[in-house]
N, C-alpha and C positions, 0 to 999 in steps of 0.2 A: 268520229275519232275520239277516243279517250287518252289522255295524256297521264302519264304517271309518273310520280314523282321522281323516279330515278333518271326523266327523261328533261327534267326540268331541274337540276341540284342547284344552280347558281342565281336561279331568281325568288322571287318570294307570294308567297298567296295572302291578297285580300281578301279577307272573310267578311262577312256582313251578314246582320241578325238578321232574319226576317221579319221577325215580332216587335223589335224593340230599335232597331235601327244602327244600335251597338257594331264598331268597326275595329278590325283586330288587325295588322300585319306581321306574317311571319317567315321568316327565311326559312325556304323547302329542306335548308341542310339541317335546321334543326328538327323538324320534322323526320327527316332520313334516320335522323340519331335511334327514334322509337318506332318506327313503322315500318315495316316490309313495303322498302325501294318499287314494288310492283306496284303499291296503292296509288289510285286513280283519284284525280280533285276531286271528283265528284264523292269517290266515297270520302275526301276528307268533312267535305264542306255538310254532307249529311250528317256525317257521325261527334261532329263539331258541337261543344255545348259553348253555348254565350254566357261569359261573364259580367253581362249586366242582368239580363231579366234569367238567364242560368236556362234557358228553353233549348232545347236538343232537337235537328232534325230540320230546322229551319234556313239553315245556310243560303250564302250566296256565295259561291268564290270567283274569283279572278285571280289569272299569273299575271304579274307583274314585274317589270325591272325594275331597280333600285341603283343609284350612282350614277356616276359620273355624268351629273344633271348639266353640268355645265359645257358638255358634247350636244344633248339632245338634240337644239337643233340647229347642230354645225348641218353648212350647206340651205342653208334652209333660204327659201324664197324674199324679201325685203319687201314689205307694201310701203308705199309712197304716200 
C-alpha cells in the first residue's frame, strides 16, 4: 500500500538521514502547500535532501501523530 500525502494532511512525517542519522519533523500540510497532494512518503523520503551531511536519496520516513499527547494513553492498562 502506498500512502499519499493528501491521504495523510493532518499528521506529520519523520524523516531520518541514512548517512548521517540527522532527524527532521514535518507537518504533511506544509508539505501539501508545494507538492502535488498525489505524492507518496516514499517518494518524499527518497527525494528528501538532509540538512546536516546535505546527502539526497537516503531517507527514512515515518507518519506520525503529533498532540494531544496528554490523551495518548487515556484508557490505557495500570501495571501494579
Amino acid at each position: 500500500m502506498t500512502t499519499t500525502l493528501a491521504a495523510i494532511p493532518k499528521l506529520h512525517l519523520s524523516l531520518e538521514c541514512g548517512l548521517c542519522g540527522h532527524h527532521r519533523l514535518l507537518p504533511v500540510a506544509a508539505l501539501l502547500s508545494g507538492l502535488d497532494p498525489e505524492t507518496t512518503v516514499a517518494q518524499v523520503a527518497r527525494s528528501a535532501r538532509c540538512q546536516g551531511c546535505r546527502g539526497k536519496g537516503y531517507g527514512k520516513a515515518q507518519v506520525v501523530y503529533v498532540g494531544a499527547s496528554e490523551y495518548a494513553l487515556d484508557g490505557a492498562r495500570e501495571r501494579d
